[in-house]
C-alpha positions in Angstrom: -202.2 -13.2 70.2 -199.5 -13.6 67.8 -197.9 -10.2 68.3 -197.7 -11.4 71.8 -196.0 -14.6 70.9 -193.3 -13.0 68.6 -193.2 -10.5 71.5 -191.9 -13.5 73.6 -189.4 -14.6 71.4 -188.0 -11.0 70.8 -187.6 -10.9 74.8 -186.5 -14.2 75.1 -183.4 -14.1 72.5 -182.8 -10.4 73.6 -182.6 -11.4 77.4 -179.8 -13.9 76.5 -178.2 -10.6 74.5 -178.3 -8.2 77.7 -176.8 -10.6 79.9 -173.9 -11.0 78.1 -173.9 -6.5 77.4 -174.2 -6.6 81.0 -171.1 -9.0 81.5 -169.1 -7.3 78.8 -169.8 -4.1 80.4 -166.9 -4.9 83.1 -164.4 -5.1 79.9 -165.5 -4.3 76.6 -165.3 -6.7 74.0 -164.8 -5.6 70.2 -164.9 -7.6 66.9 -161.1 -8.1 66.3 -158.3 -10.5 66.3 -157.3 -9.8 70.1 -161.0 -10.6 70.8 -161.9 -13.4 68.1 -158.7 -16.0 67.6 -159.0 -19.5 67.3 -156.3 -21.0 69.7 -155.5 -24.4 68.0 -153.4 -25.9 70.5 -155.8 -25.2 73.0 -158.8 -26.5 71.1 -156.7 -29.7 70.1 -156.0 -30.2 73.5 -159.5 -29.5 75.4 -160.6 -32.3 72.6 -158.0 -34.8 73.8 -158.2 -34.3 77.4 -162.2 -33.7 77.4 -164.0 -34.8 74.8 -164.2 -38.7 74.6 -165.2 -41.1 71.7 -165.5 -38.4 69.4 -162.0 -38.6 66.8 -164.0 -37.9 63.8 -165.7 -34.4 64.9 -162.4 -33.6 66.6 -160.3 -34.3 63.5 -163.1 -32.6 61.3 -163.9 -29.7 63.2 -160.2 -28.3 63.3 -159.1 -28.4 60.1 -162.8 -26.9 59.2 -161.8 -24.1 61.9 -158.2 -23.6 60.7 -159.0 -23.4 57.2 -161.9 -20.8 57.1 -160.0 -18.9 59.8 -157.0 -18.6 57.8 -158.5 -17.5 54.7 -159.1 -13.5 54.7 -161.7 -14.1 52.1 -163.7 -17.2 52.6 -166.2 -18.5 50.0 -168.7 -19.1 52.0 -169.5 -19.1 55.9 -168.4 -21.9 58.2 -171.4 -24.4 58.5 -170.8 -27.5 60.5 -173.6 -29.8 61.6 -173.5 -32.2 64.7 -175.6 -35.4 64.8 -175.6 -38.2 67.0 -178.3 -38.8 70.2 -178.3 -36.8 73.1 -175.3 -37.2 75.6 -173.1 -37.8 72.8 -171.4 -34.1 73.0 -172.8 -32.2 70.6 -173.4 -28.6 72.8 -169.8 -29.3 74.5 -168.0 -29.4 71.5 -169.7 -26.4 70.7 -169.2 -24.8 73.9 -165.4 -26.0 73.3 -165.1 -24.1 69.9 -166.5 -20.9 71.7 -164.4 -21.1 74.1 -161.4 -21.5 71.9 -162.2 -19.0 69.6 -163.7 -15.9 71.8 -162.2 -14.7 74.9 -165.0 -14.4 76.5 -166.5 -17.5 75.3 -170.0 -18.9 75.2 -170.7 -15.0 77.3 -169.3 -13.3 74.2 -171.5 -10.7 72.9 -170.8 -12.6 69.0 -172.0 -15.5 70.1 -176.2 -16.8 69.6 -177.9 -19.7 70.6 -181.4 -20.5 69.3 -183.2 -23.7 70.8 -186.0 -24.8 68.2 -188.4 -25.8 70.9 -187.7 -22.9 73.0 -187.1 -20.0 70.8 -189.7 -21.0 68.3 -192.4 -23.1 69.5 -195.4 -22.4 67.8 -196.1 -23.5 64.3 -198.6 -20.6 63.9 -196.3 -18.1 64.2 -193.6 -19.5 61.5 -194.0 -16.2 59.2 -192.9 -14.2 62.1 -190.1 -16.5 63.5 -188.8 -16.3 59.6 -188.9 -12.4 59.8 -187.4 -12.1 63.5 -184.6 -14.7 62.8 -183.5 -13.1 59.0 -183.3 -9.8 61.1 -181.4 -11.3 63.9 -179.0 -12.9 61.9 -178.5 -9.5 59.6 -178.2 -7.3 62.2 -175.4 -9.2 64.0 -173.6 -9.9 60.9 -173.9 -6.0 60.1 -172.1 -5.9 63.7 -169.2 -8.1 63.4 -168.6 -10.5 60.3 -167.2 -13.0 62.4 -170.9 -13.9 64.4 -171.2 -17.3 65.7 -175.1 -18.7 65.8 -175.4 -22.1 67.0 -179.0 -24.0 66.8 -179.8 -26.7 68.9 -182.7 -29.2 68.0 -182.4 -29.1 64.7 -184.6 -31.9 63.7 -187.6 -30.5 65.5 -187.4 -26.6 64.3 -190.2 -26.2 61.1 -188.9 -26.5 57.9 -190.0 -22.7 56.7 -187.2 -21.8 59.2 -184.3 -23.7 57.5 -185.3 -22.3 54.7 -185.1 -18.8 56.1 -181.4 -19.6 57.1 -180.2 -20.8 53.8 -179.4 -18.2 52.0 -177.2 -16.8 54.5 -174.9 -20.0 53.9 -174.4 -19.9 49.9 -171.7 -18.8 48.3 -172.4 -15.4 48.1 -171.0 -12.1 48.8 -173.7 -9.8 49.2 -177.2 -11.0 50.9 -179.3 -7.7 51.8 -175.6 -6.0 51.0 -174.4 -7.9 54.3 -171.8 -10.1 53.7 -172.0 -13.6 55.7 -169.0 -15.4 54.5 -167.4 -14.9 58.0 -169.8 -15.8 59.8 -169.9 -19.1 61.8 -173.0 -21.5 61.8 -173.5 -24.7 64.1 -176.1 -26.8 63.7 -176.8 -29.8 66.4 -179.2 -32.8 65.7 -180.3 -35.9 67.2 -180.9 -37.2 63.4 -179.0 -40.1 62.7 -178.3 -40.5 66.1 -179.6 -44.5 66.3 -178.2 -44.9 62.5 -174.7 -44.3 64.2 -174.8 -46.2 67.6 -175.9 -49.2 65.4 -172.7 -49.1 63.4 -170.0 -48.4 65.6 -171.9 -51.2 68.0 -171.3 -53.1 64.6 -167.8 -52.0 64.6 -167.0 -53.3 68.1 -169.0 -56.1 68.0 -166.2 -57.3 65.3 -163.5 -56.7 67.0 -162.3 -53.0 65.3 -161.3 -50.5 67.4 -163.9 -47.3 67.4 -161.3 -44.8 66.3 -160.9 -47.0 62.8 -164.6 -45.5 61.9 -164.1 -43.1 59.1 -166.0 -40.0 58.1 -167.1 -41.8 54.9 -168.4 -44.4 56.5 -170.6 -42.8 58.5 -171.2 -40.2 55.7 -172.4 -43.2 53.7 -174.2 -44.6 56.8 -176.1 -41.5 57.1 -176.8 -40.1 54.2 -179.9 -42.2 53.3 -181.1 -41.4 57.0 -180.4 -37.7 57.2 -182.4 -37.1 53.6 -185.2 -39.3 54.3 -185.9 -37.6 57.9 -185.8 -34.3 55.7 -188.3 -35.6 53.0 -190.7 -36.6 56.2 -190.2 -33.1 57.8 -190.7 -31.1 54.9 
């Protein structure tokens, strides 16, 4: 029974993978700057003339982007998390980035979703969703440094698989002699979500203009609610 399970989520992430092989087939793809190049001016303008309500993640998410980019020798890999309730944009800005940074966007062969609820539903089966998802990551890492892997749902996936992707986002040069520090990691959440309608309604509701929210304030807003949510989980 379990083999048949982690069977399902090998055909499930790898069905995803062929589609876009089978896309890419029509013009290959490789892992190289005519292929992979953040286009700022058209990221800073699909933001502006798309993306609504959101000047923080906008403002935060491009210098994040311009500055591990740049550097031919990062630190560590590019993690951003996304929180906020549904229909608040996290997957678009995501799907923005993708498209702003791969040619072939969100069908780029670089590119891997995982849905917790989808891709790794059973709690039984955590061991092996540790051991498929380690591999995953390696493997595509091994293939081009500059892997994207977004994951949707965040506060429902089991805690035993956060822990399996940590160490790919230290500060380190050498995990399983594969080095991560180009690679791209995108977490989206619905944690916190309430915590931050509540204070910008707070911030309206006084007669401030939304865009005079700061990151720290919601940082500070948050930061009791994000830990707390993963003390419960884990």
């Amino acid at each position: 029974m379990a083999s048949q399970h982690v069977l399902l989520f090998i055909i499930s992430v790898i069905a995803g993978y062929l589609l876009k092989v089978y896309i890419n087939s029509k013009s290959c793809e490789y892992c190289d700057k005519n292929w992979i190049a953040l286009d700022v001016k058209g990221l800073e303008k699909d933001f502006t003339d798309k993306l609504f309500g959101q000047h923080i993640a906008s403002e935060v998410i491009i210098k994040a982007l311009k500055g591990s980019l740049s550097n031919p020798d990062p630190k560590k890999p590019l993690t951003i998390s996304l929180h906020g309730n549904s229909g608040t944009g996290k997957n678009f800005i995501s799907r923005l980035v993708a498209q702003n940074l791969y040619r072939k966007g969100l069908y780029s062969a670089y590119i891997h979703v995982f849905v917790s609820t989808l891709h790794f539903p059973h709690v039984q089966f955590i061991d092996q969703y540790q051991n498929n998802l380690r591999m995953w990551i390696r493997g595509n890492v091994s293939l081009c440094a500059r892997s994207m892997f977004i994951f949707d749902e965040m506060d429902k996936m089991h805690p035993g698989l956060i822990n399996a992707i940590k160490p790919f986002l230290d500060y380190s040069s050498d995990v399983d002699k594969v080095d991560y520090r180009k690679a791209i990691f995108i977490f989206l959440s619905n944690t916190g979500g309430d915590k931050i309608s509540e204070f910008t309604l707070n911030v309206l509701m006084n007669g401030k203009a939304r865009e005079s929210i700061t990151l720290s304030q919601l940082e500070e807003e948050l930061s009791s609610t994000v830990f707390n949510n993963s003390n419960t989980d884990g």
